[in-house]
PASEBA-1860 file (N, C-alpha, C; in nm, 3 decimals):
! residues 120
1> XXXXXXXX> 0.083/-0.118/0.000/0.000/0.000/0.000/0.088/0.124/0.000 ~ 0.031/0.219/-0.106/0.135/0.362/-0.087/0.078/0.453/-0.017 ~ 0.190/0.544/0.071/0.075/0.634/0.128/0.076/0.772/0.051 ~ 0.029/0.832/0.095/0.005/0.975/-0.027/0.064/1.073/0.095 ~ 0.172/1.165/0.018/0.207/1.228/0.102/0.126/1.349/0.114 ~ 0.103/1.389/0.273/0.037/1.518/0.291/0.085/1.650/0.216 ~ 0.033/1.800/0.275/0.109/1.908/0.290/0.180/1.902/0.370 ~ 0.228/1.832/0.451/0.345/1.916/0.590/0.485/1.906/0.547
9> XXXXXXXX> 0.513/2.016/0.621/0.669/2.015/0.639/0.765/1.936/0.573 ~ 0.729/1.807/0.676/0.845/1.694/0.659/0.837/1.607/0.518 ~ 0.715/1.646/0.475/0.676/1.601/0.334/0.755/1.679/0.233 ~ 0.772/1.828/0.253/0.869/1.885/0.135/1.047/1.827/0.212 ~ 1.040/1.802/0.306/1.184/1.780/0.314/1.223/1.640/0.257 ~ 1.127/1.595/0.259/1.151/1.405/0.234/1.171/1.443/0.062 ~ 1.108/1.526/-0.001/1.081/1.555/-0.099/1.219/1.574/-0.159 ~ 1.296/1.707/-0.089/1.434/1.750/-0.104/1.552/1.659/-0.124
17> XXXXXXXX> 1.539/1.595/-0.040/1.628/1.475/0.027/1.655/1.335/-0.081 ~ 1.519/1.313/-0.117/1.507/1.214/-0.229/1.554/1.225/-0.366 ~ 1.584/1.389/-0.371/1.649/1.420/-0.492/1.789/1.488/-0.495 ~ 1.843/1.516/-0.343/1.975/1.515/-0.335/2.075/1.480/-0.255 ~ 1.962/1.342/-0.186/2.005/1.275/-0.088/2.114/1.150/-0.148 ~ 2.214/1.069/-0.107/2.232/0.894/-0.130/2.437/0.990/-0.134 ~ 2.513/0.832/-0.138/2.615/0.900/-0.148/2.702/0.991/-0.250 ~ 2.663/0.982/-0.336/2.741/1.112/-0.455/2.644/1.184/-0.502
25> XXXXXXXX> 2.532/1.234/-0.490/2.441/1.277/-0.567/2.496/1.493/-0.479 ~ 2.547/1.511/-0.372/2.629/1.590/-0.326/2.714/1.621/-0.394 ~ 2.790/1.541/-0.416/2.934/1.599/-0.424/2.961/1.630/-0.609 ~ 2.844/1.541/-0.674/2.855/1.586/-0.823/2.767/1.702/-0.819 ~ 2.708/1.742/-0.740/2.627/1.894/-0.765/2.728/1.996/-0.767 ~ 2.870/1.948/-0.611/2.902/2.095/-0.561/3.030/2.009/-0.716 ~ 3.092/1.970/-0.737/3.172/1.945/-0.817/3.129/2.010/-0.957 ~ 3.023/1.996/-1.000/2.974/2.070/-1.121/2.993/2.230/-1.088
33> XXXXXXXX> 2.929/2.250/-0.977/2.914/2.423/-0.945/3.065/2.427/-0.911 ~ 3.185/2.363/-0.890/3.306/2.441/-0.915/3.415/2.423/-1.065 ~ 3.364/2.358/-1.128/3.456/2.291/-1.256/3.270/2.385/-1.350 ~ 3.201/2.385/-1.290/3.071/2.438/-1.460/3.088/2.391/-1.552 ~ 3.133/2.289/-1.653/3.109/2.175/-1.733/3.212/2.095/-1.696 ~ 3.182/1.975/-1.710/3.262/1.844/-1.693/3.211/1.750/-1.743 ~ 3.338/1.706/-1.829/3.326/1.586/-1.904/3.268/1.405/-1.725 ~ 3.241/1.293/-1.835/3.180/1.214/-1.735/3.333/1.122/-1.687
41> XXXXXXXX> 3.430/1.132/-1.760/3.537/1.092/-1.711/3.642/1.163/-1.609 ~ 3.606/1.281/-1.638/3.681/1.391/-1.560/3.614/1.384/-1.392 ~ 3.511/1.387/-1.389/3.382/1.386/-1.318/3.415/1.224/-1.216 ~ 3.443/1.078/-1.305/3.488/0.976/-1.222/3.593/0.997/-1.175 ~ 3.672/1.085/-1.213/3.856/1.081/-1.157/3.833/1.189/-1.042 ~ 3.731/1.252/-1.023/3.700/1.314/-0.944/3.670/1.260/-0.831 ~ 3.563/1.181/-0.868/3.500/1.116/-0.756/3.558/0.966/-0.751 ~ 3.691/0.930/-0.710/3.747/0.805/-0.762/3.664/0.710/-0.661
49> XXXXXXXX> 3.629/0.690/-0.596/3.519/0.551/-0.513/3.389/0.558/-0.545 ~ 3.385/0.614/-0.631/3.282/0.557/-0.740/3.247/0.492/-0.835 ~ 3.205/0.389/-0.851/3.212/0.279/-0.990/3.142/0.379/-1.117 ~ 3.155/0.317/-1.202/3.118/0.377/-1.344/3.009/0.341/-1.355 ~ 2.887/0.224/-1.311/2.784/0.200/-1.297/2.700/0.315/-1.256 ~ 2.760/0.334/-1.084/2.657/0.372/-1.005/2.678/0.551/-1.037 ~ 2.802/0.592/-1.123/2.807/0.724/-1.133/2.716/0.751/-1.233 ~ 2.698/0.672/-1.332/2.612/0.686/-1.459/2.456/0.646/-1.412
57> XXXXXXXX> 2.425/0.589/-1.308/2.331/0.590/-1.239/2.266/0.707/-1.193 ~ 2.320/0.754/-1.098/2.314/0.898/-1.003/2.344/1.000/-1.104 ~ 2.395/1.017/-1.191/2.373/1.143/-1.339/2.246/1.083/-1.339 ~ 2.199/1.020/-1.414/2.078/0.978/-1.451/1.953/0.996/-1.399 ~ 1.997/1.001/-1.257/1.878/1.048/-1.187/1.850/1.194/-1.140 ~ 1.988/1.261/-1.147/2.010/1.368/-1.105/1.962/1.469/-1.272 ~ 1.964/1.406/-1.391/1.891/1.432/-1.482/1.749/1.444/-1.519 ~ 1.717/1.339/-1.456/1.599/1.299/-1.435/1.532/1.403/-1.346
65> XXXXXXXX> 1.530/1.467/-1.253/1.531/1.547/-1.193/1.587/1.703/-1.172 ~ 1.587/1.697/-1.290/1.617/1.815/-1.375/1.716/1.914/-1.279 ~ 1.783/1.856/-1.245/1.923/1.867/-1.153/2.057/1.893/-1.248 ~ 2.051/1.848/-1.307/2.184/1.881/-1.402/2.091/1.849/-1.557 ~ 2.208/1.921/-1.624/2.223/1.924/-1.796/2.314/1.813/-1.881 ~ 2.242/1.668/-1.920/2.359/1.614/-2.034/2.333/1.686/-2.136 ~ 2.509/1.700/-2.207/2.493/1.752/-2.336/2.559/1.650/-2.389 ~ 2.526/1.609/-2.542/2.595/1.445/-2.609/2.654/1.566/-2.726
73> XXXXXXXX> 2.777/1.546/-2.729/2.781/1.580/-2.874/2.846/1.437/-2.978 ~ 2.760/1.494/-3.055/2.793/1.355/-3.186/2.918/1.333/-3.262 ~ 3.020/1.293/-3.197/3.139/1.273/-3.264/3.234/1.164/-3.232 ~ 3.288/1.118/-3.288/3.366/0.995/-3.259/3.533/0.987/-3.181 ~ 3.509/0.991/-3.106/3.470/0.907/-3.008/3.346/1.008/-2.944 ~ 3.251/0.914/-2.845/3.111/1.016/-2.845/3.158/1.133/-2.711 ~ 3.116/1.213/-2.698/3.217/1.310/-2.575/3.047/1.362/-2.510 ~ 3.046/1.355/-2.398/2.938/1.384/-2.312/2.988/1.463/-2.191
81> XXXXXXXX> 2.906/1.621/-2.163/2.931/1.705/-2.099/2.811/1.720/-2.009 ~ 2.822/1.759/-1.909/2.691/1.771/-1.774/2.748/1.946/-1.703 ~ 2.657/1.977/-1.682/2.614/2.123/-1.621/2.544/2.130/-1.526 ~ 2.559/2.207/-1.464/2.391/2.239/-1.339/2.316/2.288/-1.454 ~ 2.169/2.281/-1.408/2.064/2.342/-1.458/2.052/2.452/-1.359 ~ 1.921/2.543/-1.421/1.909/2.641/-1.317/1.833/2.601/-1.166 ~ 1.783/2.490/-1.192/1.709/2.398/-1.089/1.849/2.354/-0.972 ~ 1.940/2.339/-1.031/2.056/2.278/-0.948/2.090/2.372/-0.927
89> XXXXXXXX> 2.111/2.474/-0.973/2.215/2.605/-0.907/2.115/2.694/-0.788 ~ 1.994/2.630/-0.791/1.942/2.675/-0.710/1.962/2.668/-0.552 ~ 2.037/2.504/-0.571/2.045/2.409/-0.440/2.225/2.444/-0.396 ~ 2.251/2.550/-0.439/2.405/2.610/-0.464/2.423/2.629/-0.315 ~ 2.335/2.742/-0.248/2.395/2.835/-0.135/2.343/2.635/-0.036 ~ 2.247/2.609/-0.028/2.249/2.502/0.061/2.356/2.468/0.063 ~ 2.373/2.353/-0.022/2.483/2.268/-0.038/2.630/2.366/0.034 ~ 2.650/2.478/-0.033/2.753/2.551/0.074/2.746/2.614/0.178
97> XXXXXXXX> 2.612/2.602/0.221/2.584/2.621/0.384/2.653/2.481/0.449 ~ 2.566/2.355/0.398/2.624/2.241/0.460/2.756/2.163/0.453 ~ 2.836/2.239/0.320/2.944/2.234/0.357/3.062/2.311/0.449 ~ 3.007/2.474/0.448/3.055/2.514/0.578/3.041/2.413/0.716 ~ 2.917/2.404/0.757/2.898/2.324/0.866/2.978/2.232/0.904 ~ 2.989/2.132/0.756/3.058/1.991/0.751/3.208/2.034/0.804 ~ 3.239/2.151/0.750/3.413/2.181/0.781/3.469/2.210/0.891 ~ 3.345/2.294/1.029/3.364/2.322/1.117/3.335/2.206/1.212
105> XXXXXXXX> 3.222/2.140/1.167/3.246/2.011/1.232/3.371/1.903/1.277 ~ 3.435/1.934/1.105/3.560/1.818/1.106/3.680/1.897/1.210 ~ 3.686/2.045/1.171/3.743/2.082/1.257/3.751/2.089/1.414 ~ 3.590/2.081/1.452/3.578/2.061/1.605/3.665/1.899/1.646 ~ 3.649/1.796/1.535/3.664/1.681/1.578/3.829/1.653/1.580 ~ 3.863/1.737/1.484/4.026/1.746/1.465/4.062/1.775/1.600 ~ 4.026/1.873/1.636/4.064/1.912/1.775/4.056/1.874/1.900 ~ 3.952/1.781/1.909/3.936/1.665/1.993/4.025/1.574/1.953
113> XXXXXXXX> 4.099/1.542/1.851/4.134/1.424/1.853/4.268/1.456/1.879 ~ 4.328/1.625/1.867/4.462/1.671/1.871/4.459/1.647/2.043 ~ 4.362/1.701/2.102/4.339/1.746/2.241/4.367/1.591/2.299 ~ 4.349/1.489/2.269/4.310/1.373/2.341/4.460/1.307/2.282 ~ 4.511/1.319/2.182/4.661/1.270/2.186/4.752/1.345/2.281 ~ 4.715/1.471/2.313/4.827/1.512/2.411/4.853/1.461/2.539 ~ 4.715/1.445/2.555/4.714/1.372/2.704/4.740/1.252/2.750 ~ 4.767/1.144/2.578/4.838/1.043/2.604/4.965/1.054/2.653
END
């Protein structure tokens, strides 16, 4: 049985989440918004613990979701380029809100972990 999601809140966040939630579907947004076109090989060497499956996966969906731009151009060998859309550049200042956060975080933890070797 499906349930139908309401109006509330947690319904637009589940909403958010589902389309830029899982593990790389992040880091190829903020990676696009600092390189603004990238080839799909440039893009794996980027993200090297990523298989070629699941990266061509997560484009795909992140396409699908009108999150980024493939562009194919027709030539041999075939060369395929990805962009933010304006839909993705929307999710710009987030994504670098939560990466501020993420940095001060690592840094609080750095410092715990500097703090707790001294005292060995």
């Amino acid at each position: 049985m499906t349930r139908k999601c309401s109006d509330s809140p947690t319904c637009s966040v589940d909403y958010a989440f589902r389309r830029i939630g899982g593990k790389y579907k992040g880091r190829i947004l903020w990676s696009l918004n600092e390189y603004k076109v990238i080839r799909f090989g440039e893009l794996g060497r980027i993200l090297a613990d990523v298989t070629t499956k699941m990266l061509t996966q997560t484009l795909r969906e992140l396409e699908k979701d009108d999150l980024i731009i493939r562009k194919v151009y027709h030539q041999v060998p075939p060369m395929v380029e990805y962009s933010l859309s304006e839909t993705g550049l929307e999710l710009i200042p987030f994504i670098t809100y939560l990466k501020e956060w993420g940095d001060k975080k690592i840094a609080k933890e750095k410092g715990k972990i500097e703090i707790a070797s001294q005292l060995i």
